[in-house]
C-alpha positions as CSV (number, residue, x, y, z in Angstrom):
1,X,71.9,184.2,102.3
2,X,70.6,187.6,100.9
3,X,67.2,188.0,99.6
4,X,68.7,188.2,96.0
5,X,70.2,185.1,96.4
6,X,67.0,182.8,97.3
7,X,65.3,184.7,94.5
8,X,68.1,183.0,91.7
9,X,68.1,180.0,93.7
10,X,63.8,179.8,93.2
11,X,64.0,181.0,89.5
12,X,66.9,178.1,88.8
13,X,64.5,175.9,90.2
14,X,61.2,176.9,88.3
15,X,63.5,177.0,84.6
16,X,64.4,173.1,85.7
17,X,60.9,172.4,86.5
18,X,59.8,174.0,83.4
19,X,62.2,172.1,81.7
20,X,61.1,168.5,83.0
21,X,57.8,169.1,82.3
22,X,58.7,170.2,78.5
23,X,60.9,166.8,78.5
24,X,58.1,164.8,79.7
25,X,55.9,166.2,76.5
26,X,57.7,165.4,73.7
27,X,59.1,162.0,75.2
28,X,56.6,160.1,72.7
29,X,54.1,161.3,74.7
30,X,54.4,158.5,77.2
31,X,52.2,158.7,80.4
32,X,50.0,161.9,78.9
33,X,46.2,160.6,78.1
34,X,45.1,161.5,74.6
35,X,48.9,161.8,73.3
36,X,49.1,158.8,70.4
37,X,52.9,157.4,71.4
38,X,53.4,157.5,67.4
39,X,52.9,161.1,66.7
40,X,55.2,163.8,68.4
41,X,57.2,166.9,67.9
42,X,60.0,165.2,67.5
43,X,59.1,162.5,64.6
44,X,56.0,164.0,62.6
45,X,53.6,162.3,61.3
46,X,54.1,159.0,59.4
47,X,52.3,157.7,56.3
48,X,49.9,155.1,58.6
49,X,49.2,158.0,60.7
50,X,47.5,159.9,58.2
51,X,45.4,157.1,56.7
52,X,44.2,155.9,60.3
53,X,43.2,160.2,60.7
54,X,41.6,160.2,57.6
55,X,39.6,157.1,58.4
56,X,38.7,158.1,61.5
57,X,37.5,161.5,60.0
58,X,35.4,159.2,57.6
59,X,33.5,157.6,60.3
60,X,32.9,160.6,61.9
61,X,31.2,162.5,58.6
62,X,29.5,159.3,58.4
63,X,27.6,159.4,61.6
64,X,27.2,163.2,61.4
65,X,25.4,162.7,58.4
66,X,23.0,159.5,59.7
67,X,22.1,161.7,62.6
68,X,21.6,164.7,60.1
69,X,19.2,162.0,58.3
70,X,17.7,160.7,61.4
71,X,16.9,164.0,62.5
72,X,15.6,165.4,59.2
73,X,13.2,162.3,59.6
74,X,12.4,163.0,62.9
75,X,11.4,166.7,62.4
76,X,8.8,165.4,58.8
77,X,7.5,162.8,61.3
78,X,6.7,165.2,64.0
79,X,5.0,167.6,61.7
80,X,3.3,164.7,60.4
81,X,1.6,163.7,64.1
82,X,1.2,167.7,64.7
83,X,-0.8,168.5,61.5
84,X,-3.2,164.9,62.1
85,X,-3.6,165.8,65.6
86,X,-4.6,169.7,64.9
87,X,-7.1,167.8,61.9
88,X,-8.4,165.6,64.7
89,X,-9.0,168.0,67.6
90,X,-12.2,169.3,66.2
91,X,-13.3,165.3,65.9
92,X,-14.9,165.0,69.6
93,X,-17.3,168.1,69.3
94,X,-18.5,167.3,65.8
95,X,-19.7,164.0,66.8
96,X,-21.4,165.6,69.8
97,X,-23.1,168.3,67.5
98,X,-23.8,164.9,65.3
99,X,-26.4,164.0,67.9
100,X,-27.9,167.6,67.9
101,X,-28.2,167.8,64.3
102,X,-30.2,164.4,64.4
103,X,-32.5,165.9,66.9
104,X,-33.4,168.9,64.9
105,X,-33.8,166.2,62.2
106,X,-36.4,164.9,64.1
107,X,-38.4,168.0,65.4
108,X,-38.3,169.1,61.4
109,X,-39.7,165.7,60.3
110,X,-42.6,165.5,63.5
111,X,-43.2,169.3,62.4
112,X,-44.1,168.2,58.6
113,X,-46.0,165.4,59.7
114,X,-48.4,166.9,62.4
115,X,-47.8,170.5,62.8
116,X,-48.4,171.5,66.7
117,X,-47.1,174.7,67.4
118,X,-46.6,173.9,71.1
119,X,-44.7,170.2,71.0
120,X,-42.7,171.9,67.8
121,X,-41.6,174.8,70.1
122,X,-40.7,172.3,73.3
123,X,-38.7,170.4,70.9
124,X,-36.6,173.2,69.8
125,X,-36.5,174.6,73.1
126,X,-34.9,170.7,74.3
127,X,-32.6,170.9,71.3
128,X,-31.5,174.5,71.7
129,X,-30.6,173.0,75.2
130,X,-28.6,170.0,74.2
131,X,-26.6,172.2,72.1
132,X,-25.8,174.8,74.8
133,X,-24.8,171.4,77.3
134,X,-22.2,170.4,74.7
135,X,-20.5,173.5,73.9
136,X,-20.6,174.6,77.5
137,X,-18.7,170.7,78.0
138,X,-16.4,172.2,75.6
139,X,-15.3,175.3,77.3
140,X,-17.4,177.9,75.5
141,X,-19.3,180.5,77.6
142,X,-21.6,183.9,77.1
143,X,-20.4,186.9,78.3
144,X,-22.5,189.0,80.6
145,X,-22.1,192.4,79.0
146,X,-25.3,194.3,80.1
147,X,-24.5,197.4,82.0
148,X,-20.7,196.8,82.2
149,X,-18.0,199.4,81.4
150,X,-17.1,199.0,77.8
151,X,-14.2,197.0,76.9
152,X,-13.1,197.0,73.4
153,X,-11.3,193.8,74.0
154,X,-14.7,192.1,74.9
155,X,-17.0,194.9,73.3
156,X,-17.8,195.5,69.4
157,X,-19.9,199.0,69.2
158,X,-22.5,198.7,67.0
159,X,-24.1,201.8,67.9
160,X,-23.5,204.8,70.2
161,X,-26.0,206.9,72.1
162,X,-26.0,209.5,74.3
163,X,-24.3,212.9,74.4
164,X,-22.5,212.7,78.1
165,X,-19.3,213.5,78.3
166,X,-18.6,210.5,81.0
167,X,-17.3,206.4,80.4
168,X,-18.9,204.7,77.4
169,X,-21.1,201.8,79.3
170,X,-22.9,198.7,77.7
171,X,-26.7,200.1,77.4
172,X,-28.1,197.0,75.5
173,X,-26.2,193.6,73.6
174,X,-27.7,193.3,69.9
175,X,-25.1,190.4,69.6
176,X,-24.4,188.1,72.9
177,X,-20.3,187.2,73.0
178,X,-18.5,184.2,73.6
179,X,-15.2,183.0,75.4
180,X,-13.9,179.7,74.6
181,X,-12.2,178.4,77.9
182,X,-11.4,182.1,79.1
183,X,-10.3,184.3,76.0
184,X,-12.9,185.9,73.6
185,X,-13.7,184.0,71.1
186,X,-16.4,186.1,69.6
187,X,-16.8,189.9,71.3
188,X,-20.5,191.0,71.8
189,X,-22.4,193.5,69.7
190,X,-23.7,196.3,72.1
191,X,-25.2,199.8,71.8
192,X,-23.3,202.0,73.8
193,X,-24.1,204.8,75.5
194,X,-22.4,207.8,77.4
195,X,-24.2,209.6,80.2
């Protein structure tokens, strides 16, 4: 046999296959998942099977739009818990500063009653205490600015002195800053000067 000749002989062979295989699809779709046995090329669609689609299309707009409500009341319900929880967060260090504010309370009253210059001043000096202790608890922190390179990210100028033509340095803070648990929260006022 000639080369030709096996190549008919394979071509006759892949048109029958071909052909099977198209059988095997329209025959009412027997054997194939997913293929309903009542619809198919060959007979269209009947009455029944148009109702039984539209119903099922029903049900599915039907769920679609339960999860659209369940969802809608899932986002309100988050946003709910977000905005009572952002409300809340201050709660803790209020009633810590509570117990500070009832101390000064205290030293004000004593002050009225028998002013003493020196137990007045130690009282303060105990309160001023208590109050660092609870925002330090709380993250906050002063920033040691004196004599650093200035940093306008952690440095407000309040003031500049000196004529120098070199790197603007921290010469004095008029204003101390603050970070809250690592970023600025408040930058510190500072003269600074240029040597």
């Amino acid at each position: 046999m000639t080369e030709d000749a096996h190549d008919a002989t394979r071509q006759q062979r892949e048109v029958a296959a071909a052909g099977e295989a198209a059988a095997s699809v329209t025959d009412e779709g027997q054997g194939r998942p997913g293929i309903e046995p009542h619809i198919t090329a060959d007979r269209g669609i009947d009455e029944n099977d148009i109702e039984a689609l539209r119903a099922e299309a029903k049900q599915y707009r039907d769920h679609l739009q339960r999860l659209q409500a369940e969802f809608d009341n899932y986002r309100k319900r988050v946003l709910r818990e977000q905005t009572t929880a952002v409300e809340q967060a201050s709660r803790p260090v209020l009633a810590r500063l509570l117990e500070v504010l009832d101390d000064f309370d205290l030293a004000l009253m004593h002050a009225q009653d028998r002013p003493d210059f020196d137990r007045f001043l130690k009282g303060v000096e105990l309160v001023y205490a208590k109050l660092l202790d609870t925002l330090r608890a709380e993250g906050l922190e002063q920033m040691d600015a004196q004599g650093k390179p200035f940093d306008p990210e952690n440095h407000e100028a309040l003031m500049q002195t000196g004529d120098g033509e070199g790197d603007p340095v921290v010469a004095d803070v008029l204003r101390p800053g603050y970070t809250l648990k690592g970023r600025v929260l408040r930058p510190a006022g500072v003269r600074v000067e240029r040597k």
